[in-house]
C-alpha positions in Angstrom: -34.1 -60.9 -34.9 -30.7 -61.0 -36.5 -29.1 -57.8 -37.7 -28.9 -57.2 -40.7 -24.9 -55.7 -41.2 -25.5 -52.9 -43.7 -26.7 -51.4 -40.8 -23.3 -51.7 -38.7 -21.7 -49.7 -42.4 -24.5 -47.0 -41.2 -23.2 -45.8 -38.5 -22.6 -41.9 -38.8 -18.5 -42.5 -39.3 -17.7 -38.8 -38.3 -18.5 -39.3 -35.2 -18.0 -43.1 -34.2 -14.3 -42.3 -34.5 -12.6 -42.4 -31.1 -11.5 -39.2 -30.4 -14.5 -37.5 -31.7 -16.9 -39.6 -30.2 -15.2 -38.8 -26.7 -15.5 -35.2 -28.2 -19.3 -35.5 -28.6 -19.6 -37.1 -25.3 -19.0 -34.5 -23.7 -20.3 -31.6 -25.3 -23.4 -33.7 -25.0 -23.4 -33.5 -21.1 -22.8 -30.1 -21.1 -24.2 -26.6 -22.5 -20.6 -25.5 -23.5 -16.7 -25.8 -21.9 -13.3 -24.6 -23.5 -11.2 -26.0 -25.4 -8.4 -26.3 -22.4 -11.4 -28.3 -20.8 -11.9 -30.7 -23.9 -8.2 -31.2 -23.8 -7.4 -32.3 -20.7 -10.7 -34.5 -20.6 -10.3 -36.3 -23.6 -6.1 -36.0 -23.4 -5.4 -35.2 -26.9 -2.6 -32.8 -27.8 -3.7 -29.0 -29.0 -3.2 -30.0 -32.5 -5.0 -33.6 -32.5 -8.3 -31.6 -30.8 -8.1 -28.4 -32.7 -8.3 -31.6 -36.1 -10.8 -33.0 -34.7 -13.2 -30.2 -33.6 -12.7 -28.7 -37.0 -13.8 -31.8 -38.8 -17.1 -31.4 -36.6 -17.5 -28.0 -36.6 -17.1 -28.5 -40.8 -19.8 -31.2 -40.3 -22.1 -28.8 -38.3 -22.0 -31.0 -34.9 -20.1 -28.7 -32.9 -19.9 -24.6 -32.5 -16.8 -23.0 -31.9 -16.7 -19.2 -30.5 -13.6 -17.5 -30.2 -13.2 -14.9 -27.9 -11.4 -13.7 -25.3 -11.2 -14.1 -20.9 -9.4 -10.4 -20.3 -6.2 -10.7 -22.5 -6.4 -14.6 -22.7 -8.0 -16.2 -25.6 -10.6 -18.8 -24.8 -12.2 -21.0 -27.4 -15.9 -22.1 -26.6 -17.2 -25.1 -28.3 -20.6 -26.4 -27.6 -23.0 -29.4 -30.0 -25.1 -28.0 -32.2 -28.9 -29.0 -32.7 -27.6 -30.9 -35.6 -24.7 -32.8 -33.8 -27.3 -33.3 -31.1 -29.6 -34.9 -33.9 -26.6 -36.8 -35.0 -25.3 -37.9 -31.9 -28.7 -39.5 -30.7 -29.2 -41.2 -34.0 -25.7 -42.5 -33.9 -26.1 -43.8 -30.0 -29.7 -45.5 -31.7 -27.8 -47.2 -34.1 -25.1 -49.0 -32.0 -28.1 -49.7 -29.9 -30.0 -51.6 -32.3 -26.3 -53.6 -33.3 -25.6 -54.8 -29.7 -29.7 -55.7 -29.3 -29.4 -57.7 -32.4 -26.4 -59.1 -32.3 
């Protein structure tokens, strides 16, 4: 079967950029982690993640809580059902390309 490369243009582009796919990765693995935990994982600066999480958390993927460890404020993201949703469907897609390519 050959693929048919409309469906490469498909693929959900929020997310197949780098840093948010790494993003997604790993909220995928887990129930929820800080931000501090997403940035030394992914090595991004404070300002590159905080871009980036709010361009998923715009899109739904992700949720962000903001709260507070004692006096220390701690930023919880975890994926939403919907950036679950999308996620899967996104790794589906880049299956089907490499099977088909």
């Amino acid at each position: 079967m050959r693929l048919n490369p409309r469906r490469v243009a498909e693929v959900d582009r929020l997310i197949h950029e780098p840093a948010r796919l790494m993003i997604i990765t790993i909220l995928s693995t887990v129930e929820s982690t800080d931000f501090l935990y997403l940035e030394r994982e992914t090595g991004l600066t404070k300002g590159n993640l905080s871009s980036h999480l709010s361009k998923l958390e715009a899109a739904d993927y992700i949720e962000i809580e903001k709260t507070y460890r004692g006096k220390i404020p701690l930023t919880i993201c975890k994926l939403s059902e919907k950036g679950e949703k999308a996620f899967l469907n996104y790794r589906d897609q880049l299956k089907y390309i490499v099977e088909n390519t």
